[in-house]
Backbone of each chain as nested JSON, in Angstrom:
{
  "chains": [
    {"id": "A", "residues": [
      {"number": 1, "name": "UNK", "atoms": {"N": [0.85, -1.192, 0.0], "CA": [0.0, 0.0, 0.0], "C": [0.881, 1.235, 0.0]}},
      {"number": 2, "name": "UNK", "atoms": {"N": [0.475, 2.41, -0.375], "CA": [1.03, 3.637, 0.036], "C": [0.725, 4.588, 0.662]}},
      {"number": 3, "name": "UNK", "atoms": {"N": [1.719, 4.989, 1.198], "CA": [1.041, 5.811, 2.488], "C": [1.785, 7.327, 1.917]}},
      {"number": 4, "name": "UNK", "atoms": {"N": [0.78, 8.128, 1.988], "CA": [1.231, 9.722, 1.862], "C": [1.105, 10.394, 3.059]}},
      {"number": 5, "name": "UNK", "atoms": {"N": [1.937, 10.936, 3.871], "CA": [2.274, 11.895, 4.786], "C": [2.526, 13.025, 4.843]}},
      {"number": 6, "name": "UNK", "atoms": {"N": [1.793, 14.068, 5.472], "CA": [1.303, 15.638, 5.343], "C": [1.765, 15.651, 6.514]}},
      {"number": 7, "name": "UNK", "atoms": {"N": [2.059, 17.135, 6.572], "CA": [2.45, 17.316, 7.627], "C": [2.401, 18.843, 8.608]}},
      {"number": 8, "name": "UNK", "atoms": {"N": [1.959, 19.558, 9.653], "CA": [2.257, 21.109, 9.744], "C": [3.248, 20.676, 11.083]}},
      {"number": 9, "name": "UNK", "atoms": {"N": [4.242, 21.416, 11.186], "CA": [5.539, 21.279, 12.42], "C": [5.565, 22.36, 12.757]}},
      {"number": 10, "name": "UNK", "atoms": {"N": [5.765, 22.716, 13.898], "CA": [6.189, 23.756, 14.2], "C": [7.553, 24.235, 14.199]}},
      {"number": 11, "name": "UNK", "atoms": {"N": [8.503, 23.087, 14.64], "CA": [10.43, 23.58, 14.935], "C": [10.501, 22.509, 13.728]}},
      {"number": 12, "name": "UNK", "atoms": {"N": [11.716, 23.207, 13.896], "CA": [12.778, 22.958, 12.611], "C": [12.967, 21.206, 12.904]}},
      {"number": 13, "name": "UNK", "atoms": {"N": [13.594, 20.841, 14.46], "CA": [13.837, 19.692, 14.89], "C": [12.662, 18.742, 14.425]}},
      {"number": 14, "name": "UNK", "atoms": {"N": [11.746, 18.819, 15.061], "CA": [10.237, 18.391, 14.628], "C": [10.438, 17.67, 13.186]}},
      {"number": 15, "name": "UNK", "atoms": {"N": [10.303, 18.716, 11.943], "CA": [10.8, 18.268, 11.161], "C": [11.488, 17.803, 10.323]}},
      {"number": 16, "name": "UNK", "atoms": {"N": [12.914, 17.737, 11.088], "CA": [14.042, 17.161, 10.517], "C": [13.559, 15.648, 10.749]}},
      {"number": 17, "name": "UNK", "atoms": {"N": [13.04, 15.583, 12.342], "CA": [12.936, 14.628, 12.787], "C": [11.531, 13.367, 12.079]}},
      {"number": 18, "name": "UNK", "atoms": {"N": [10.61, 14.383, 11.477], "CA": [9.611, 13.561, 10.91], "C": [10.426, 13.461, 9.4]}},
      {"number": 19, "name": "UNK", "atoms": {"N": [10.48, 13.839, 8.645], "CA": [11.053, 13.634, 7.314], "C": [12.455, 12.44, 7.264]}},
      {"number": 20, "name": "UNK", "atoms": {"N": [13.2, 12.44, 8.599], "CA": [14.169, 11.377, 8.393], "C": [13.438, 9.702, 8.9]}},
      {"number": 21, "name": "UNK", "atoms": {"N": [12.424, 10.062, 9.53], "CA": [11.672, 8.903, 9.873], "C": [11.031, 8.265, 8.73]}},
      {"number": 22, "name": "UNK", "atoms": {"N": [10.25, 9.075, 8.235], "CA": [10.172, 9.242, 6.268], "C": [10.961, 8.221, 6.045]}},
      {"number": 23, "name": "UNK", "atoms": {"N": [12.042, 8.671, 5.65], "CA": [12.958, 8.575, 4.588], "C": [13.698, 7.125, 5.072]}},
      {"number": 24, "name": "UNK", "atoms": {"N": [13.686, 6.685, 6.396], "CA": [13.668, 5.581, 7.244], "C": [13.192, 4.995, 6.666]}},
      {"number": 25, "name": "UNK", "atoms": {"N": [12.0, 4.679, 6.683], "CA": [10.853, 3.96, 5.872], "C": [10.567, 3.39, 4.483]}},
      {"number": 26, "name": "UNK", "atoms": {"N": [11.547, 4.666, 3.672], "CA": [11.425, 4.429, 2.082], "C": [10.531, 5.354, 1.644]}},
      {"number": 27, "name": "UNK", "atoms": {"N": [10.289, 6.113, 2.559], "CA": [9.161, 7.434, 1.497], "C": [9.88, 8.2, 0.849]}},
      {"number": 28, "name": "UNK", "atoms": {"N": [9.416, 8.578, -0.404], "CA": [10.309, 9.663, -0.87], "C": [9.524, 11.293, -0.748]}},
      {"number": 29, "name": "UNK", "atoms": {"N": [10.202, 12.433, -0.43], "CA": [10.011, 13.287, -0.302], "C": [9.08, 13.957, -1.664]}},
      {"number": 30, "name": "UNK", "atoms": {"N": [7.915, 14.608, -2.015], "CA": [7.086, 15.066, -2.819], "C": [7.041, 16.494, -2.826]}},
      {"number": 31, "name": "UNK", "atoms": {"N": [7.148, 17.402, -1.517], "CA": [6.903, 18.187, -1.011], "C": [7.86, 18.844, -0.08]}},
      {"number": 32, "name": "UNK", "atoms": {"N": [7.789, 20.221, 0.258], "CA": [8.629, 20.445, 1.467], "C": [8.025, 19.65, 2.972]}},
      {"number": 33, "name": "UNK", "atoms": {"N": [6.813, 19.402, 3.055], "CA": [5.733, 18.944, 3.914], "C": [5.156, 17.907, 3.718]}},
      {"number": 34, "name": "UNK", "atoms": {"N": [5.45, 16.855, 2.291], "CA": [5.124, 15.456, 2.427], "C": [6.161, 14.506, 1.805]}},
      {"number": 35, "name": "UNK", "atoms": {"N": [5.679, 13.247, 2.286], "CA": [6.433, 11.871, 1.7], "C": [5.645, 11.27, 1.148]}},
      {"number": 36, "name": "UNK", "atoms": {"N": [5.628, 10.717, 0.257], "CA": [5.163, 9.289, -0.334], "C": [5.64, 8.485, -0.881]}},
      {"number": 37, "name": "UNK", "atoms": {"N": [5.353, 6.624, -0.53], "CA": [6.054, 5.974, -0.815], "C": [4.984, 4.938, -0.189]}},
      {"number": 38, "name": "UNK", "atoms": {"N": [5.631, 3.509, -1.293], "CA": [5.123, 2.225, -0.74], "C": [5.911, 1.529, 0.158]}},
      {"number": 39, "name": "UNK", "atoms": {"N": [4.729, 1.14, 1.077], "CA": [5.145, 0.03, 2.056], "C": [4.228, -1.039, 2.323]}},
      {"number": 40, "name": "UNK", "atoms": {"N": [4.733, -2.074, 3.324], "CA": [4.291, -3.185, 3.618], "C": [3.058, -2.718, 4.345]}},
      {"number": 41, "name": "UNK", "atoms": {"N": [2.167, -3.793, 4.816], "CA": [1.438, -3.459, 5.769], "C": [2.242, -3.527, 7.145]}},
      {"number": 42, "name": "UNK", "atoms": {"N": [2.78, -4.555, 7.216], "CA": [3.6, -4.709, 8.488], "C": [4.435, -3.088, 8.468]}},
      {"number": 43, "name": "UNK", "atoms": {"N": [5.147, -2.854, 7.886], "CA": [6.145, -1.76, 7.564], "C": [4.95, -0.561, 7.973]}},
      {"number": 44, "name": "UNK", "atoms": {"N": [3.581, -0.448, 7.607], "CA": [3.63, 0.674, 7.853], "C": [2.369, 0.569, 9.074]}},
      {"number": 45, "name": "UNK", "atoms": {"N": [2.444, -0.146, 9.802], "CA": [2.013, -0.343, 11.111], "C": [3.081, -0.391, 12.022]}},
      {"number": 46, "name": "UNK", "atoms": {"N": [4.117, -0.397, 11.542], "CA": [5.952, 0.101, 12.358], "C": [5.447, 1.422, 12.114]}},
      {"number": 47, "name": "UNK", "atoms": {"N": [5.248, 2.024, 11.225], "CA": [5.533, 3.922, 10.875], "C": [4.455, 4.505, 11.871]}},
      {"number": 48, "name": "UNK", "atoms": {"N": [3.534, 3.679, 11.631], "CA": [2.713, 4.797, 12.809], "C": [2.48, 4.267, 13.93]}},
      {"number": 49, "name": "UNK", "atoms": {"N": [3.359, 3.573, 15.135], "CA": [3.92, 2.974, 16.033], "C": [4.762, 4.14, 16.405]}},
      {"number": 50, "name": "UNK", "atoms": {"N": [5.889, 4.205, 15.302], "CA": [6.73, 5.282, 15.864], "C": [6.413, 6.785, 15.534]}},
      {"number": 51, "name": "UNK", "atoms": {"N": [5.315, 6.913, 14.78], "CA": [4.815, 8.062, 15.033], "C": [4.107, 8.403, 16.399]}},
      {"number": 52, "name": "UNK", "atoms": {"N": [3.154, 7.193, 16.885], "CA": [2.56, 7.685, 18.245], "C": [3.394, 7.559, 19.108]}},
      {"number": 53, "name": "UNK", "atoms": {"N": [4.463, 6.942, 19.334], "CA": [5.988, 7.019, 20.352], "C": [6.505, 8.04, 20.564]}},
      {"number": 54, "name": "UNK", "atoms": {"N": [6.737, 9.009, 19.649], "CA": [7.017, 10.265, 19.827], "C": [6.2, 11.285, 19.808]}},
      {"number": 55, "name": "UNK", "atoms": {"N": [7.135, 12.115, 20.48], "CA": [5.618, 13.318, 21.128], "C": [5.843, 14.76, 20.154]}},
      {"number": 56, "name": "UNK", "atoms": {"N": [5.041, 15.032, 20.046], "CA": [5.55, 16.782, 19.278], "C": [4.353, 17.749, 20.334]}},
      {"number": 57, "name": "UNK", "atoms": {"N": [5.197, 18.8, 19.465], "CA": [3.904, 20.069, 19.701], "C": [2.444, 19.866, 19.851]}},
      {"number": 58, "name": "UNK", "atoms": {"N": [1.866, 20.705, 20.984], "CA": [0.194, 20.244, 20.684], "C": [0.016, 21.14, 19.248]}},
      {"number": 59, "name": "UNK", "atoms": {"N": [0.711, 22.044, 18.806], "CA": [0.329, 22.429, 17.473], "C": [0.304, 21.995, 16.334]}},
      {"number": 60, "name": "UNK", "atoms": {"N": [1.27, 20.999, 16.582], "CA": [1.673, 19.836, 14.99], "C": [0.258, 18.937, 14.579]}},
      {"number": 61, "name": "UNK", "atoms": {"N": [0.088, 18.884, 13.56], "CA": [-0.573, 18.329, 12.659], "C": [0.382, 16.896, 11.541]}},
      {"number": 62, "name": "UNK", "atoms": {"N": [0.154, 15.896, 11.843], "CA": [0.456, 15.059, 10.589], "C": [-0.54, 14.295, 10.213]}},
      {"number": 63, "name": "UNK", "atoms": {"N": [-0.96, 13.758, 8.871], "CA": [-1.91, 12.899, 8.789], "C": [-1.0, 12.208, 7.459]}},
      {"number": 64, "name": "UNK", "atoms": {"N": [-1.537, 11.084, 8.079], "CA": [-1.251, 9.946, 7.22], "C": [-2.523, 9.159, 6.672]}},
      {"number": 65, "name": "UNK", "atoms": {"N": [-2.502, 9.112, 5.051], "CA": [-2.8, 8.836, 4.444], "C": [-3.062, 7.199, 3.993]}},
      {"number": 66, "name": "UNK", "atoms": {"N": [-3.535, 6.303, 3.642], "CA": [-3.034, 5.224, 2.991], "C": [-4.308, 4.975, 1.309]}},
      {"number": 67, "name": "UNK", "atoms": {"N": [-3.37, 5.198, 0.383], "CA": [-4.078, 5.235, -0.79], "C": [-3.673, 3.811, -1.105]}},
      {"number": 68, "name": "UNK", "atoms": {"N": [-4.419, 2.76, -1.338], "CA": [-4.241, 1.587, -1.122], "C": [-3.931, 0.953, -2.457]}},
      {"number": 69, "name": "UNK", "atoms": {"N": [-4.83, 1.931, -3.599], "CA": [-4.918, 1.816, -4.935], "C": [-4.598, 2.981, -5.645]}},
      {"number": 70, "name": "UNK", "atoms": {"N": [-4.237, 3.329, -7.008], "CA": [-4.651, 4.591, -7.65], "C": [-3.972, 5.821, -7.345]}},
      {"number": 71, "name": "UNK", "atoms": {"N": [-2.761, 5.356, -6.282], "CA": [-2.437, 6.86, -5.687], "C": [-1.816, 7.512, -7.115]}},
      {"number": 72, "name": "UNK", "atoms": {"N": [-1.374, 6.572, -8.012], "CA": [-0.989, 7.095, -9.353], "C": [-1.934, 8.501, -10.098]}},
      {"number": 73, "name": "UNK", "atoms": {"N": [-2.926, 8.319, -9.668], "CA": [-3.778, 8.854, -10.266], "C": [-4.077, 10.498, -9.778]}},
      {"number": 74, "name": "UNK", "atoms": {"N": [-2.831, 10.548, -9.063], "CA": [-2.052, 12.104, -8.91], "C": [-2.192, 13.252, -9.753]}},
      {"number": 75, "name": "UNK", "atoms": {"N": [-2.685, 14.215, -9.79], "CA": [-2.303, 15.472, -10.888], "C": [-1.136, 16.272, -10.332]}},
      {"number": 76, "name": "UNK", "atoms": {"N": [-0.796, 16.382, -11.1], "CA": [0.903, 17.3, -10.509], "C": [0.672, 18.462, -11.166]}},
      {"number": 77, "name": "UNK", "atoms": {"N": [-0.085, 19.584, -10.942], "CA": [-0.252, 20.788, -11.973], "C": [0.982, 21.543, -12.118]}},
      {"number": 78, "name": "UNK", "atoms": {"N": [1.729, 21.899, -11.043], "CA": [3.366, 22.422, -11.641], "C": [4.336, 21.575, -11.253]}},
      {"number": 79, "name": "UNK", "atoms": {"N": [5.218, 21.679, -12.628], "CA": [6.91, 20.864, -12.06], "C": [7.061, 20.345, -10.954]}},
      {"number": 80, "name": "UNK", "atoms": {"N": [7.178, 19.548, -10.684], "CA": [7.564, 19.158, -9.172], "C": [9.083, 19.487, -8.53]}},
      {"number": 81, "name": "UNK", "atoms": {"N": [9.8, 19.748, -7.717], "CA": [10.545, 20.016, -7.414], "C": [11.857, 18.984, -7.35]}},
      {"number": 82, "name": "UNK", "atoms": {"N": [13.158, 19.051, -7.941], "CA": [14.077, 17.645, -7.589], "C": [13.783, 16.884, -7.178]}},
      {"number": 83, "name": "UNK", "atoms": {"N": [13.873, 15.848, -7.453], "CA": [13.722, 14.305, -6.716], "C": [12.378, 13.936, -6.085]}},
      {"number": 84, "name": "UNK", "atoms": {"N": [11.016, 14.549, -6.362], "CA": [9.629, 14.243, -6.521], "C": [9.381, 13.678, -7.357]}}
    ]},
    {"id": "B", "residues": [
      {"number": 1, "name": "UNK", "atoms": {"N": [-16.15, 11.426, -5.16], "CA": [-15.238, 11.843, -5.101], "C": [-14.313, 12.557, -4.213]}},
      {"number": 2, "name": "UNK", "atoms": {"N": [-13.022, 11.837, -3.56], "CA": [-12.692, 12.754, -2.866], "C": [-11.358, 13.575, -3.397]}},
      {"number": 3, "name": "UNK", "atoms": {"N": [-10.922, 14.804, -3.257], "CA": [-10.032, 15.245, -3.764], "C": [-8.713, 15.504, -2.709]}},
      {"number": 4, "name": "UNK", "atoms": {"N": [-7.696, 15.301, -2.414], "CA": [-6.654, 16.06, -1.345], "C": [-5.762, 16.907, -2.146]}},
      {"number": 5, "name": "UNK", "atoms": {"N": [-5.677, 18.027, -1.727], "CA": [-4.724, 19.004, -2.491], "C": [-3.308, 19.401, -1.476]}},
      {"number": 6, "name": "UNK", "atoms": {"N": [-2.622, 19.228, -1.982], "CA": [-1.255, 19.633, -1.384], "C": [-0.454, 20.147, -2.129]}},
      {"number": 7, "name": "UNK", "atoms": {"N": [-0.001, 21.937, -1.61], "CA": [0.565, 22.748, -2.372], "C": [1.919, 22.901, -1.883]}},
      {"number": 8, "name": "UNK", "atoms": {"N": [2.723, 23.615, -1.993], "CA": [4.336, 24.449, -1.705], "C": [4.099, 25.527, -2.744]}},
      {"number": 9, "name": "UNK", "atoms": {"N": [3.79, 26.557, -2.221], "CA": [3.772, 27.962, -3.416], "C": [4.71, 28.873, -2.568]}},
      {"number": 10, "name": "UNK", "atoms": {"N": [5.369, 29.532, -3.078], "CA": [6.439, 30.481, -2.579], "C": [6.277, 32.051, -1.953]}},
      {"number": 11, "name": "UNK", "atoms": {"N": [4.656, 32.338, -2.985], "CA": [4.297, 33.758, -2.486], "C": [2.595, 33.413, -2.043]}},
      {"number": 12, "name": "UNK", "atoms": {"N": [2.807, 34.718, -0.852], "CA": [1.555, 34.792, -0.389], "C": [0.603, 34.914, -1.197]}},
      {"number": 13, "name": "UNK", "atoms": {"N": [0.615, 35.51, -2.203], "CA": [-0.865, 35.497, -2.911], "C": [-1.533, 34.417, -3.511]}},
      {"number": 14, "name": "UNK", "atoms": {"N": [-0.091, 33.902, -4.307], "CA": [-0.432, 32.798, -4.634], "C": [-1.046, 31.149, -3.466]}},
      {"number": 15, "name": "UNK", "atoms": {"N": [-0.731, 31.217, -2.492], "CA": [-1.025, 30.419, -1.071], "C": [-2.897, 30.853, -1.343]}},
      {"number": 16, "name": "UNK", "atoms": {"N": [-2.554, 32.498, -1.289], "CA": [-4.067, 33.178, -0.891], "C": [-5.439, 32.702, -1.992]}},
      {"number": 17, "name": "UNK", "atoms": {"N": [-4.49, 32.544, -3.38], "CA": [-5.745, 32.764, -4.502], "C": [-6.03, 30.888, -4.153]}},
      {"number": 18, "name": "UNK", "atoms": {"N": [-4.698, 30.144, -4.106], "CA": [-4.825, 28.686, -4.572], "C": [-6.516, 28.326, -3.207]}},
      {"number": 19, "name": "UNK", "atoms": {"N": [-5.867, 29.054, -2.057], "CA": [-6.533, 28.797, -0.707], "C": [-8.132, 28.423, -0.843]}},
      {"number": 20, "name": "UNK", "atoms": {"N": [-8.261, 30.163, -1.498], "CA": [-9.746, 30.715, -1.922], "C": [-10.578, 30.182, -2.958]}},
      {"number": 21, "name": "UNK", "atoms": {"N": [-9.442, 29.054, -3.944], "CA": [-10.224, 28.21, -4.763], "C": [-10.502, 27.057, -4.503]}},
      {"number": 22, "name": "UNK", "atoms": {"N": [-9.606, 26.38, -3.465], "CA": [-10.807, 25.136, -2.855], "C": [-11.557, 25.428, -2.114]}},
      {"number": 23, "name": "UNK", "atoms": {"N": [-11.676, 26.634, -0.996], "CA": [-12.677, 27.197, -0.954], "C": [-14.518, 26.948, -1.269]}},
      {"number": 24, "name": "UNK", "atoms": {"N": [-14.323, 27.854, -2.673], "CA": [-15.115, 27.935, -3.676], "C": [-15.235, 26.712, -3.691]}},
      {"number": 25, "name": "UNK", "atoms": {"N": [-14.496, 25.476, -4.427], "CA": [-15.06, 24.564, -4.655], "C": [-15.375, 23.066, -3.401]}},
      {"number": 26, "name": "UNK", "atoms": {"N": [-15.633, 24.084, -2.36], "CA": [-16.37, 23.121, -1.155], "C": [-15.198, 21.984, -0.282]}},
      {"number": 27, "name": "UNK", "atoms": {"N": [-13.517, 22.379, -0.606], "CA": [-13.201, 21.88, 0.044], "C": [-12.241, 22.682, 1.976]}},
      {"number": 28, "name": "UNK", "atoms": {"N": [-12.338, 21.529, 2.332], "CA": [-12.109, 22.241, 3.831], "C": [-10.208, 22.339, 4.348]}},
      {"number": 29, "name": "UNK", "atoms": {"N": [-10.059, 22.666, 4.596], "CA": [-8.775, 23.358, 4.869], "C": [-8.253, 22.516, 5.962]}},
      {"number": 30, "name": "UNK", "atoms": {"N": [-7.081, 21.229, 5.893], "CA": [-6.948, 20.233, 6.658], "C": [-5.628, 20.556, 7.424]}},
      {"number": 31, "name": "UNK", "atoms": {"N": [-4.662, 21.044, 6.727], "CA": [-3.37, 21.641, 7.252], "C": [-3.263, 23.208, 6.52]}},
      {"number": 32, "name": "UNK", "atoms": {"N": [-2.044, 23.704, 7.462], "CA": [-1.578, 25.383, 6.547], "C": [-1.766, 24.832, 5.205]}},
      {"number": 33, "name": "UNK", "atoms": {"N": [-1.023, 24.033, 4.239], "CA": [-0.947, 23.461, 2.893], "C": [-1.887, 22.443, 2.429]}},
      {"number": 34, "name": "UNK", "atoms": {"N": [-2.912, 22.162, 3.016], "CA": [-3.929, 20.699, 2.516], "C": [-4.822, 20.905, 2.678]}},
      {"number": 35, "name": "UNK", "atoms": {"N": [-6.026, 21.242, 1.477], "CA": [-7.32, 21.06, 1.477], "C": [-7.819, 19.434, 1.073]}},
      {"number": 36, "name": "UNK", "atoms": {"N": [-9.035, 19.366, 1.651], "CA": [-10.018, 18.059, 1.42], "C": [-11.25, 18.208, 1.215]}},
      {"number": 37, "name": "UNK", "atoms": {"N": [-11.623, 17.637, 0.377], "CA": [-13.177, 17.516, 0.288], "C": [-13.789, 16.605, -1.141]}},
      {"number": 38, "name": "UNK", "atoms": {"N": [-15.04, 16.63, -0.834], "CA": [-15.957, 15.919, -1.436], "C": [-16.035, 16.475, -2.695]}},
      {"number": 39, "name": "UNK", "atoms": {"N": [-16.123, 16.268, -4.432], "CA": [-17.024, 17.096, -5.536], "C": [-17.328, 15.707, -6.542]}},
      {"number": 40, "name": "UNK", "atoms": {"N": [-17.86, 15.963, -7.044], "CA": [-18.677, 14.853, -8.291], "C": [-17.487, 15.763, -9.338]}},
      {"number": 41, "name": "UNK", "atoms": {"N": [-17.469, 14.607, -10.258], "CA": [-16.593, 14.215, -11.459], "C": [-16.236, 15.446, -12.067]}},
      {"number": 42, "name": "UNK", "atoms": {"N": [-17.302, 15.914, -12.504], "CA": [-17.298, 16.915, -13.296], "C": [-16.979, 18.42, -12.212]}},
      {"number": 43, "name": "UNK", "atoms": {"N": [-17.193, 18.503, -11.217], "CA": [-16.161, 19.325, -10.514], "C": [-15.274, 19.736, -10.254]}},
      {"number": 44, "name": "UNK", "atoms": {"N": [-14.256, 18.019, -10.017], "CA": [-13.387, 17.985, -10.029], "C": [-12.871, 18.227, -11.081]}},
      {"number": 45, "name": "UNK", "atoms": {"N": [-13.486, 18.251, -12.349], "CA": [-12.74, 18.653, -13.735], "C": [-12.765, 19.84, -14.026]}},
      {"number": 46, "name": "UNK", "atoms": {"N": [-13.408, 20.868, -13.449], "CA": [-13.594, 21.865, -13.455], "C": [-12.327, 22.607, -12.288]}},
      {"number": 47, "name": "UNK", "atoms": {"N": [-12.277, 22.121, -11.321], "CA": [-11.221, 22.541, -10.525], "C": [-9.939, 22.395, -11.434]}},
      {"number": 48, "name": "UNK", "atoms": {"N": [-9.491, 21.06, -11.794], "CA": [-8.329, 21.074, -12.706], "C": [-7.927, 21.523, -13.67]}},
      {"number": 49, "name": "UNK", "atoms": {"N": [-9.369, 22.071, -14.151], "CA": [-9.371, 23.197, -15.554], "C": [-9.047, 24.412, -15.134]}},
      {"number": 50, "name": "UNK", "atoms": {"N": [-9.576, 24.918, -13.79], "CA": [-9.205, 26.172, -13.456], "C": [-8.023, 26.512, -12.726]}},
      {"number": 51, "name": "UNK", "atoms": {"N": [-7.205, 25.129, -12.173], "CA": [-5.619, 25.42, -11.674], "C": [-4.812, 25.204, -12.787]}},
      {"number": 52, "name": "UNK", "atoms": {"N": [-4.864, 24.549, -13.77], "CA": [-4.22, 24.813, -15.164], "C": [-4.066, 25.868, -16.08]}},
      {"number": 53, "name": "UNK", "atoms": {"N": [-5.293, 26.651, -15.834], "CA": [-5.499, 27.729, -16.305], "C": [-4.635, 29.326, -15.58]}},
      {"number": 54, "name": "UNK", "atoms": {"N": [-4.32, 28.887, -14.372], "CA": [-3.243, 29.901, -13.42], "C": [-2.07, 30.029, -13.947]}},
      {"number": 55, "name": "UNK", "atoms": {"N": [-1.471, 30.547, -13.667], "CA": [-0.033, 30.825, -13.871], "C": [0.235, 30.584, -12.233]}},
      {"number": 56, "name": "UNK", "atoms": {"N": [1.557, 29.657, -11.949], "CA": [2.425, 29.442, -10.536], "C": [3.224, 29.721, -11.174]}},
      {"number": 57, "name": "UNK", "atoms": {"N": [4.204, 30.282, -9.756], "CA": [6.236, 30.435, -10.041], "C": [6.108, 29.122, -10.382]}},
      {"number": 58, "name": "UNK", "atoms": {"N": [7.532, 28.927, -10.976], "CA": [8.432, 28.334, -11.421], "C": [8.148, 27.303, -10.121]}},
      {"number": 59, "name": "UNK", "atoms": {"N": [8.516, 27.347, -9.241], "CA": [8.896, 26.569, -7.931], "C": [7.755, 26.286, -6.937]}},
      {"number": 60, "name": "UNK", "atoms": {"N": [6.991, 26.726, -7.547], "CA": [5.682, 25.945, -7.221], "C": [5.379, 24.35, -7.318]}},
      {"number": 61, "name": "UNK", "atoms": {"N": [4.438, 24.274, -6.554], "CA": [4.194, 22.539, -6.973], "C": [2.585, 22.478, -5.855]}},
      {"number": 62, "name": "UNK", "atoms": {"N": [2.301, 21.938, -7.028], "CA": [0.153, 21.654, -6.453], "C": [0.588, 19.731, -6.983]}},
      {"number": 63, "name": "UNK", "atoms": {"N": [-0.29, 19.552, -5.945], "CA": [-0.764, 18.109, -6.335], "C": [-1.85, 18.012, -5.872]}},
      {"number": 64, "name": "UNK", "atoms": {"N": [-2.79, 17.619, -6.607], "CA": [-4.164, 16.849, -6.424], "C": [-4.128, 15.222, -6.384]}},
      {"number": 65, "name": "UNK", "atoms": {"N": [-4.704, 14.672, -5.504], "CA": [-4.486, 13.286, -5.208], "C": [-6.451, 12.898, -5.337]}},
      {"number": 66, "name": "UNK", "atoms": {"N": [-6.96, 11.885, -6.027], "CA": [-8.13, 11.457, -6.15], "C": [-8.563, 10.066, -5.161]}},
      {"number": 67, "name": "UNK", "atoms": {"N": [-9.034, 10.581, -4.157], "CA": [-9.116, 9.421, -3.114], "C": [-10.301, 9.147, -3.105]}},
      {"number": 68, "name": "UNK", "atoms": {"N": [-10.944, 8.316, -4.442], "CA": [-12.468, 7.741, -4.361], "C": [-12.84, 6.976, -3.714]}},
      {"number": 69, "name": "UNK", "atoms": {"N": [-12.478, 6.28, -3.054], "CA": [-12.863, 5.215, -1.476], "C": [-12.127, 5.649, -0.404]}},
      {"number": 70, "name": "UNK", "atoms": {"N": [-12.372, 5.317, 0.797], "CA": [-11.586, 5.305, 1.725], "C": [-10.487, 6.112, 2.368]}},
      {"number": 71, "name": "UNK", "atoms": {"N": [-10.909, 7.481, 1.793], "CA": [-10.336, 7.896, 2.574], "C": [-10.268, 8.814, 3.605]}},
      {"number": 72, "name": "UNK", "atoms": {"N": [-11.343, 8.341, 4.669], "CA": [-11.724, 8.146, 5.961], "C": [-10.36, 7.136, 6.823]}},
      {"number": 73, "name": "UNK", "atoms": {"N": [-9.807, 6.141, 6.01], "CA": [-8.395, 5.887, 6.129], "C": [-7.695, 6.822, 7.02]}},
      {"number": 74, "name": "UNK", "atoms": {"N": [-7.669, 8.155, 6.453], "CA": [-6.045, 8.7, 6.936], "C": [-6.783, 8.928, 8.705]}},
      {"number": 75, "name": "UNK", "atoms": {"N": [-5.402, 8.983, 8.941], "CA": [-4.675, 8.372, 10.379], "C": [-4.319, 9.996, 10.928]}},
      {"number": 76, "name": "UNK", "atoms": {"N": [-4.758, 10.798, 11.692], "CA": [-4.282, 11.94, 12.405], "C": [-3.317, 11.474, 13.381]}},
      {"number": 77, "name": "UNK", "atoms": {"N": [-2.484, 11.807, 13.502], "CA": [-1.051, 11.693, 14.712], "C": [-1.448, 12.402, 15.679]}},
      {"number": 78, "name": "UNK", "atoms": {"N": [-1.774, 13.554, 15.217], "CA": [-1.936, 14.901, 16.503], "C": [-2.7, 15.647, 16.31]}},
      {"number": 79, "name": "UNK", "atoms": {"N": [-3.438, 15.906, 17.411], "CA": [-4.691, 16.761, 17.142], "C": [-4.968, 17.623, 16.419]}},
      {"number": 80, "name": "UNK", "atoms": {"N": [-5.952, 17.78, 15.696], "CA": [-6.024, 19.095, 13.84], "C": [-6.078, 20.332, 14.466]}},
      {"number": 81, "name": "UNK", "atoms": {"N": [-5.46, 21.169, 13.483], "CA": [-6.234, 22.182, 13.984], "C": [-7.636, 22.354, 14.031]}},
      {"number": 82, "name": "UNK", "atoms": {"N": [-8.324, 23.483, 14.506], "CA": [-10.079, 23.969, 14.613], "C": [-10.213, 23.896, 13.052]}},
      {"number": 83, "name": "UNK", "atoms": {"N": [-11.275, 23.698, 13.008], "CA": [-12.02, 23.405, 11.547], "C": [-11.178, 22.305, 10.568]}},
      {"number": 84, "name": "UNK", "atoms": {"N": [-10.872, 21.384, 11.055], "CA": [-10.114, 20.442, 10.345], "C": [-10.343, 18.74, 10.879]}}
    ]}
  ]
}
């Protein structure tokens, strides 16, 4: 399945710290503020394990996504940025 | 139909106009960068006709993601903001 991850952070740490967890995982970066990428089911019942393990801001916002099918079915209206 | 929009735009206006057009087209404001919501087919084609029709910087990047089932799926980590 794939899981897309949004995200609002407040500190910088925050999100160094969510994007390398990302990237842990095998998501690839889309966004300054998301990942997407396929994973296992097992694999991504680890990701949001260690998402509720760690604590952030009561201001942070992440939601995770799981587009199970079709996430292809993306519109990208401008260029995407390097390595999206 | 469900639509998720996730932007990175560089200038405020552009944040402001992209904001004010899901808006208009009935979707709700999930993060600083992510609208969601519900439109029938032909809405949604109408939305994509009218962000094509914009001019973004260069370094912009919109993605529309089409989540026609399930996605009641995504997974909040941390509490939304109000109206989200």
């Amino acid at each position: 399945m794939t899981l897309l991850v949004i995200y609002d952070l407040a500190l910088d740490k925050e999100r160094d710290r969510l994007a390398n967890l990302c990237l842990d995982f095998g998501l690839a970066r889309i966004q300054y503020s998301a990942f997407l990428g396929d994973v296992s089911t097992r694999l991504k019942q680890r990701f949001i394990n260690e998402l509720n393990d760690r604590s952030f801001g009561t201001d942070s916002n992440i939601q995770v996504f799981l587009l199970e099918q079709d996430w292809q079915k993306r519109r990208i209206i401008v260029a995407p940025k390097s390595g999206a």
